[in-house]
C-alpha positions in Angstrom: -33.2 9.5 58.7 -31.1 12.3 60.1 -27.7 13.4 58.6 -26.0 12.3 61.8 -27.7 8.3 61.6 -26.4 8.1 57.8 -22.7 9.5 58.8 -23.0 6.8 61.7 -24.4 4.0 59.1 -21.4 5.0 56.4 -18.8 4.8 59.3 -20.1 1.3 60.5 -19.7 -0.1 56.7 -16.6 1.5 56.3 -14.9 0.1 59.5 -16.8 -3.7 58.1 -15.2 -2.9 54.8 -11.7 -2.4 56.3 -11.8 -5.9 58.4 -13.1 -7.5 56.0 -11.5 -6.2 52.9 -10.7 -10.5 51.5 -14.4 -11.3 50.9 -15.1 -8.0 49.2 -12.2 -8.4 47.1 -13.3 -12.0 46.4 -16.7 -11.3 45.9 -15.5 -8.6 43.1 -13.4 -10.3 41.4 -15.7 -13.0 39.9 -18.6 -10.2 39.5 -16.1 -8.2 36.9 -15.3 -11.1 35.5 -18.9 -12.5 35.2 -19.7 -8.9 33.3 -17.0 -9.0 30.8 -17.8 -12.9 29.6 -21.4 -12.3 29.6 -21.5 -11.3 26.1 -19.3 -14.8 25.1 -20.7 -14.7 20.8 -18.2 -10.9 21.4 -15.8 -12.0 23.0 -15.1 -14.9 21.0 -15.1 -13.6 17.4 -12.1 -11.3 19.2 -10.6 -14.2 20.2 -10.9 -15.7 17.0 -9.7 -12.5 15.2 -6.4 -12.8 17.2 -5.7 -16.4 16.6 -6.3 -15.5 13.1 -3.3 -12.7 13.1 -1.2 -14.6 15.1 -1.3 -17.5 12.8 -0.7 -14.8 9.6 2.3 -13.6 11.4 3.7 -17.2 12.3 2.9 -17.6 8.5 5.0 -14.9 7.6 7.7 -16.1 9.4 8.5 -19.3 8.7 8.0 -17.6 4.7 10.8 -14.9 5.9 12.7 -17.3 6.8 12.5 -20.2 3.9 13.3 -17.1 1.7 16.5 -16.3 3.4 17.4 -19.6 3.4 17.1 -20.1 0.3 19.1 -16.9 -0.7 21.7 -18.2 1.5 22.0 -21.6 -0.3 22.2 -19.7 -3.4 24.4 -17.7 -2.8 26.9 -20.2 -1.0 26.3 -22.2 -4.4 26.9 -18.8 -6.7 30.4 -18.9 -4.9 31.2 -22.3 -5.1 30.6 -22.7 -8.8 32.4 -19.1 -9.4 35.6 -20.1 -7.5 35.6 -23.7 -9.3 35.2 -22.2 -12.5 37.9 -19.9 -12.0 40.7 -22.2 -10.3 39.5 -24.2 -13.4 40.7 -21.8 -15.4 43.6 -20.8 -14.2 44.5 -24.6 -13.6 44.4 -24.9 -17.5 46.9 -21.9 -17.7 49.1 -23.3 -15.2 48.1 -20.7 -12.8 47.4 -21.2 -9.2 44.4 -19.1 -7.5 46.0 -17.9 -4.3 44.1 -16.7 -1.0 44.7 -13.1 -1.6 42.8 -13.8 -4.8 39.8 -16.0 -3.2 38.6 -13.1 -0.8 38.9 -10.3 -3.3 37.3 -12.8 -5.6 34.2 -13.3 -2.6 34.1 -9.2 -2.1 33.2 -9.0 -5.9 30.8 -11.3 -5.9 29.4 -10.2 -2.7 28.9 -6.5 -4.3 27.7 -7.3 -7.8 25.7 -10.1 -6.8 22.9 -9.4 -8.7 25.2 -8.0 -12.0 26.9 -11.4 -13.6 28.5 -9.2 -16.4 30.2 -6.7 -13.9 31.5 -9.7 -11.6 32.9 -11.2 -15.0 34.4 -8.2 -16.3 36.1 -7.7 -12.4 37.2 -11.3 -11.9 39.1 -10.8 -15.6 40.7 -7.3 -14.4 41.9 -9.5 -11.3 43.1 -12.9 -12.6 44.0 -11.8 -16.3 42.0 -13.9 -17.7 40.7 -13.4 -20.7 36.5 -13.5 -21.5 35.2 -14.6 -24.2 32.4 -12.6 -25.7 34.1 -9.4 -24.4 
């Protein structure tokens, strides 16, 4: 076979390829496929692996967001028994808690959330109230 018969033979396949690009591309297609799946005992443990971490992470989740719920249901609470207590309070003394009062009583609460002493001692600056114990 001469050089000049194999440039002919690559120029003949060439110009087939190029009309008749579809069947190539269809015939290709299932061979890749065919040589990724071949191996299925691989392909399904990372299959598995993934459903595993995607059911984690769904996991997480729906923890993230019973916590934050439940932070947000205490806190709501935390407020409502702090603002009874108080117009409780000032109820007994005669002594009506107005508005101004309610959201600078929600800012304290809302920064010392955590510090029950400190939102005492703050409230009792605000209302005049005394505390007992202090």
């Amino acid at each position: 076979m001469t050089w000049l018969t194999m440039k002919t033979f690559l120029l003949k396949v060439w110009s087939y390829c190029k009309k008749y690009w579809q069947i190539l591309v269809g015939i290709s297609i299932p061979l890749i496929i065919w040589l990724f799946t071949r191996n299925r005992d691989r392909l399904d443990g990372v299959i598995d692996s993934v459903n595993q971490g995607h059911r984690e992470d769904i996991a997480a989740i729906d923890h993230s967001y019973v916590v934050q719920q439940t932070a947000a249901v205490q806190a709501q609470t935390n407020y409502q028994n702090t603002v009874t207590q108080i117009e409780q309070e000032h109820e007994a003394a005669q002594v009506n808690l107005d508005d101004r009062k309610k959201k600078r009583i929600r800012q304290i609460i809302k920064q010392h959330g955590d510090n029950p002493e400190e939102i005492t001692r703050r409230i009792a600056a605000l209302t005049g109230l005394r505390v007992r114990g202090h």
